[in-house]
MINU-952411 format. One record per residue (C-alpha): x, y, z; residue in three letters. Coordinates in steps of 0.02 Angstrom, whole numbers, padded with zeros to 5 digits, always signed. Example, Ala and Ser with C-alpha at 12.3 -4.5 7.8 and 13.67 -1.06 7.14 Angstrom:
<rs>
+00615-00225+00390ALA/+00684-00053+00357SER/
</rs>
This chain:
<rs>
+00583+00803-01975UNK/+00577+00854-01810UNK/+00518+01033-01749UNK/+00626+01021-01597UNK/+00786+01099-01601UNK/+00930+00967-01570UNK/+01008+01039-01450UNK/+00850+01035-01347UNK/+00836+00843-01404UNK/+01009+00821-01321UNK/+00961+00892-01154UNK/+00792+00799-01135UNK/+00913+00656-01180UNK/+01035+00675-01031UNK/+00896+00707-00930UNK/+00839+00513-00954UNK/+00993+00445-00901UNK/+00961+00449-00703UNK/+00780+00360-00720UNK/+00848+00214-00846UNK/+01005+00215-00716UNK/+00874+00192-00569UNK/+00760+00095-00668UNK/+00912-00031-00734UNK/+00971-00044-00553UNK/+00788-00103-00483UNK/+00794-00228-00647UNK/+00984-00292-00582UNK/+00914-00327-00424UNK/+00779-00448-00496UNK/+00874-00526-00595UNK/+01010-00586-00452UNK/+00899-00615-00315UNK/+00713-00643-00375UNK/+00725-00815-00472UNK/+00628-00847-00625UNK/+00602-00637-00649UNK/+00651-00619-00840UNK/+00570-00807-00883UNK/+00429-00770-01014UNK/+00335-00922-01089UNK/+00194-00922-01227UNK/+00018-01010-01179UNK/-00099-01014-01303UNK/-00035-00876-01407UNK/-00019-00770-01253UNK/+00150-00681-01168UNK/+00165-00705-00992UNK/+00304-00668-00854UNK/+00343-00537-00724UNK/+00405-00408-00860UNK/+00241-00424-00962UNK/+00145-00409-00773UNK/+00237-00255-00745UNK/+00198-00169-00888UNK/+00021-00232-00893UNK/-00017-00193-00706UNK/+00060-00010-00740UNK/-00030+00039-00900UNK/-00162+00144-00782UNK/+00006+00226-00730UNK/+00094+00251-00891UNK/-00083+00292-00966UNK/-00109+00435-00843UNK/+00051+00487-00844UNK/+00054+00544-01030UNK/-00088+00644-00987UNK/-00022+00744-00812UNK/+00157+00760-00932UNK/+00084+00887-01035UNK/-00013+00971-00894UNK/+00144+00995-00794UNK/+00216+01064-00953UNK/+00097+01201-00958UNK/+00150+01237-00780UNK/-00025+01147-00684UNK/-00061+01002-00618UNK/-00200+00875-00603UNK/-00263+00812-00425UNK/-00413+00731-00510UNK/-00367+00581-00618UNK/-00394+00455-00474UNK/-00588+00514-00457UNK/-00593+00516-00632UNK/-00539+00334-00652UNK/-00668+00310-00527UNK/-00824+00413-00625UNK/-00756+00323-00783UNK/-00777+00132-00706UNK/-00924+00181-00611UNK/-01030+00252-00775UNK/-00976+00106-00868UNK/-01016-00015-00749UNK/-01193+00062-00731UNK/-01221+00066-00914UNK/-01194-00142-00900UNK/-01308-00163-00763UNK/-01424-00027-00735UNK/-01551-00096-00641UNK/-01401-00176-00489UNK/-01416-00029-00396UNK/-01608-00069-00383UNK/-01564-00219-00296UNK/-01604-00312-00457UNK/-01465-00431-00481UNK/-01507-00523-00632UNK/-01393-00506-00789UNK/-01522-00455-00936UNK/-01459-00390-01102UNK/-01282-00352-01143UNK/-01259-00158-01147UNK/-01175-00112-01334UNK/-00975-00114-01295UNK/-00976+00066-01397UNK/-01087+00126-01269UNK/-00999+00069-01124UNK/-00843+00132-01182UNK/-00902+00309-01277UNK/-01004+00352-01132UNK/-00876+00353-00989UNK/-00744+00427-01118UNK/-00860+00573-01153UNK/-00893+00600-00961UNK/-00719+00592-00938UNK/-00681+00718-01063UNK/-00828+00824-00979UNK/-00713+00835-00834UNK/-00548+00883-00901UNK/-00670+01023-00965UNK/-00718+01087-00798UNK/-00549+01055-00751UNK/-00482+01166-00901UNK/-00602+01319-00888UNK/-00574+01323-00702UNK/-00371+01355-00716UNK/-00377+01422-00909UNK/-00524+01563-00893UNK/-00579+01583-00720UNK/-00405+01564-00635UNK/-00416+01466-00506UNK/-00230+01393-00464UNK/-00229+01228-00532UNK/-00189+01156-00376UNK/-00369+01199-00311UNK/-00456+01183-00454UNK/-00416+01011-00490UNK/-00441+00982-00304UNK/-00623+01014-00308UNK/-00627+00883-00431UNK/-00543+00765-00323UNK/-00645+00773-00194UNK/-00814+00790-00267UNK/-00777+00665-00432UNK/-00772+00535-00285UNK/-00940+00562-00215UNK/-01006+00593-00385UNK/-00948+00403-00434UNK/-01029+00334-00274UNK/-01201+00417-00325UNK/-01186+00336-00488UNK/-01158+00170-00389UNK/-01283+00223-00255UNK/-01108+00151-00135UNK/-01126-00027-00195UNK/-00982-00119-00286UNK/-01057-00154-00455UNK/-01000-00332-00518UNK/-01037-00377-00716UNK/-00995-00506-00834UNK/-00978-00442-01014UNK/-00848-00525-01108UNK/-00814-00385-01244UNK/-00796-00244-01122UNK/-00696-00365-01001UNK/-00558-00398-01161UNK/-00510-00199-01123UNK/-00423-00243-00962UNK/-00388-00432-00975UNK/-00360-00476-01167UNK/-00227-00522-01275UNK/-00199-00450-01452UNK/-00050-00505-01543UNK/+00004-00620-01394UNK/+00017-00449-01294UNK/-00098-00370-01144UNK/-00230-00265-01238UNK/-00166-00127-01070UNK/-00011-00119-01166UNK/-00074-00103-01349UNK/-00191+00036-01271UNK/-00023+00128-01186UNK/+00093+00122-01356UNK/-00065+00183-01448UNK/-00060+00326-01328UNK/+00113+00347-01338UNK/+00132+00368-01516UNK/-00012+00478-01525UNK/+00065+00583-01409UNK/+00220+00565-01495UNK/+00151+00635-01646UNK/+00057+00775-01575UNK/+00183+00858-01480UNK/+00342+00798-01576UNK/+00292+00818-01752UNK/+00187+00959-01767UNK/+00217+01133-01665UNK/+00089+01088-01504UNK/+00221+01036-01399UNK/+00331+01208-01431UNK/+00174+01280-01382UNK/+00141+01181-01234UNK/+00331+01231-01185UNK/+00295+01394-01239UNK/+00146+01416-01108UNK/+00240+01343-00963UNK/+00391+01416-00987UNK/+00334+01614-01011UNK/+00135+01631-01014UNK/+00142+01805-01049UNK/+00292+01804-01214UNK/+00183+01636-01259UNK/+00040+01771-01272UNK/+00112+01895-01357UNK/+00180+01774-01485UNK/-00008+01730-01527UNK/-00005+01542-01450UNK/-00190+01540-01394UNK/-00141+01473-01227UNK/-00325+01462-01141UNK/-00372+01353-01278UNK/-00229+01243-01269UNK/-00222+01211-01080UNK/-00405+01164-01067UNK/-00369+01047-01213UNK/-00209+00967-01125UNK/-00341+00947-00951UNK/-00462+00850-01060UNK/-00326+00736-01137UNK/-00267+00691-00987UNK/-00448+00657-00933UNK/-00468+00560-01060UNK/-00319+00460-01009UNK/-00360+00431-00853UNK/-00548+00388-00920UNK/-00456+00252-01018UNK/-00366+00186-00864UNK/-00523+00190-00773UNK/-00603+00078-00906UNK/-00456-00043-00885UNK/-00461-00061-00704UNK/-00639-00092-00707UNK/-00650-00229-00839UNK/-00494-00316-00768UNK/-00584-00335-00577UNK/-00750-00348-00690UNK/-00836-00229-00550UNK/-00834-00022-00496UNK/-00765+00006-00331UNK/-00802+00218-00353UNK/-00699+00204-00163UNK/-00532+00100-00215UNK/-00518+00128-00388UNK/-00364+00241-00434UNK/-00353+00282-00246UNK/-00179+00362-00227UNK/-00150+00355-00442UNK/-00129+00522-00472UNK/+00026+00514-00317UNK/+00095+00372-00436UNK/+00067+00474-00578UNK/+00137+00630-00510UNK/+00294+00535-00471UNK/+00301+00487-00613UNK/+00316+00627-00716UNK/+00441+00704-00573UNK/+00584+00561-00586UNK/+00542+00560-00785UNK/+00619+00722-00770UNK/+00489+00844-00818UNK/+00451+00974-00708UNK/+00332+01113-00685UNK/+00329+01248-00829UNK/+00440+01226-01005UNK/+00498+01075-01080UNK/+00425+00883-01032UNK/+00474+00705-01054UNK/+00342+00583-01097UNK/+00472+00458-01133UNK/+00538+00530-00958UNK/+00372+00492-00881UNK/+00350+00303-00931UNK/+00519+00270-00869UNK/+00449+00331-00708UNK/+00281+00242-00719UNK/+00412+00080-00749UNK/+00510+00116-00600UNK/+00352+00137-00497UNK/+00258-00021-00531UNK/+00439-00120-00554UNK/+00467-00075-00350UNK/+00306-00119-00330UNK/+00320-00278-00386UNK/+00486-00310-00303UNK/+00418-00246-00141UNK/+00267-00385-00168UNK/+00382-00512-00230UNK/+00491-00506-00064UNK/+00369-00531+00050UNK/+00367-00342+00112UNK/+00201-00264+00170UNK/+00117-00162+00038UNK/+00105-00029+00179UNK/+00318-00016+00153UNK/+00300+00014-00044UNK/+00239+00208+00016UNK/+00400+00238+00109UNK/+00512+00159-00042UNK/+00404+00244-00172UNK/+00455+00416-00080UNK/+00642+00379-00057UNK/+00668+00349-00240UNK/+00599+00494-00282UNK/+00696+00598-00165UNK/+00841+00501-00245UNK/+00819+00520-00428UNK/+00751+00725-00409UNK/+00916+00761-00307UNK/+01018+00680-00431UNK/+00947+00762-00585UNK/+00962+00946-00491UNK/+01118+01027-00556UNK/+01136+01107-00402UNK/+01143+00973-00312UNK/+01256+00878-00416UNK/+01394+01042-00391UNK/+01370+01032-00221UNK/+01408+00856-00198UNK/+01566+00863-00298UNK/+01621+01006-00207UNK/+01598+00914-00047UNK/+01702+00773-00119UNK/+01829+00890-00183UNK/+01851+00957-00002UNK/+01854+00797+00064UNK/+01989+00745-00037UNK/+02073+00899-00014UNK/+02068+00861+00170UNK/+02169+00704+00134UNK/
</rs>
């Protein structure tokens, strides 16, 4: 049973109905005038077609998303998942070659795949700390906080590189971003995994009320005797984590660490994300919202790419649904509109 009042339910419910509308009008347009967009054939026991590329090529997204959903819940927000991915691919692709900064080029011994995934997760985790004790106990604005992150988890990924792109082959860690399981992308095993785990957390036990709780009124969420330092700094790991996770996919699928590319610009997608999904600073939060959003991202993406547009155009798009679908959610705006079309009629 759920601890979520219903008529809470029913309101995150109606909130969905704008993104699904956008997202099912991006979908329509595929579908008349992109030929071949909802074929899916099986090869070898795998899925493939341009639905299973979008959600494949927009796990990172969706993965991060999850993640910067609960922070914007608490009422913060987290700048630094992009140089996260980037510390996350960077430590992991140093762990499988060590000695390639040295100019040694060689492939020796296969690094343990526990290591090379633990290790990145842990430093990843070690920054969603920082991140969490900065905005939880010192105070810094999480704007700023998560800022300083930004900008120094970049360099800090190019020191662990030494500024080299760091190609590997190792086939175990390279199944993270470019295997099957069940005839699926492993990238989207990895997102429902962190979707129902989410799920669970926040849905069936009382750590999402909380999380509302904290956005919504800090100081009644106090009072009540929600330990709300605690809980932030443990919803800025998580979504370190996540985007530690993306950064691990992104690396294995290019099998290199670019610490000045990768997830350049992801935590704008991210942010987005979470925005059209519905969810917005302080109080109650979509993740279901949020993936939507992630959906409608990389689906425009794709359309963009698959119309011969320059990439450099998917930036203006990107912005003008957004402006779309946050206009039409806002009552306010809504009232205003139909009392300009009452007028107008009116006027008639």
């Amino acid at each position: 049973m759920s601890l979520r009042p219903s008529f809470l339910q029913n309101e995150t419910t109606a909130k969905l109905i704008w993104p699904l509308a956008a997202l099912s009008a991006i979908i329509l347009f595929n579908m008349l005038f992109t030929p071949g967009f909802f074929h899916l054939e099986i090869k070898d026991g795998r899925l493939f077609g341009s639905l299973i590329d979008i959600l494949n090529r927009g796990a990172p997204v969706m993965l991060v998303s999850i993640g910067m959903t609960l922070v914007f819940a608490t009422g913060g927000v987290d700048l630094s998942v992009g140089a996260v991915i980037a510390i996350s691919g960077a430590v992991a692709a140093h762990l499988i070659r060590p000695d390639y900064v040295k100019g040694i080029i060689e492939y020796g011994d296969l690094t343990p795949l526990l290591t090379v995934i633990a290790v990145p997760l842990l430093v990843s985790l070690v920054a969603g700390l920082w991140n969490g004790i900065l905005v939880a106990y010192v105070g810094v604005q999480p704007i700023i906080a998560t800022l300083i992150l930004m900008v120094a988890g970049r360099g800090i990924a190019q020191l662990i590189t030494e500024g080299k792109i760091i190609v590997f082959i190792h086939e175990p860690f390279q199944f993270i971003g470019s295997g099957f399981l069940f005839g699926i992308p492993f990238p989207i095993i990895l997102v429902l995994v962190a979707l129902l785990g989410t799920y669970i957390l926040t849905r069936r036990t009382a750590l999402g009320i909380f999380i509302e709780a904290i956005g919504a009124n800090p100081k009644a969420s106090l009072y009540m005797g929600i330990r709300a330092n605690l809980i932030k700094v443990a919803v800025y790991m998580f979504c370190a984590l996540c985007a530690g996770v993306a950064g691990l996919i992104i690396c294995s699928d290019i099998k290199a660490a670019d610490a000045n590319n990768a997830g350049l610009f992801l935590e704008l997608d991210a942010i987005a994300s979470v925005i059209i999904g519905g969810t917005m600073w302080g109080g109650r939060f979509s993740v279901a919202g949020s993936i939507i959003g992630a959906l409608i991202i990389q689906s425009l993406t794709t359309t963009i790419l698959t119309r011969g547009i320059a990439p450099e155009i998917t930036l203006v798009f990107k912005a003008m649904v957004i402006i779309c679908v946050a206009l039409i959610q806002s009552e306010t705006f809504r009232q205003l509109l139909a009392g300009r079309l009452v007028k107008t009629e009116a006027g008639k």
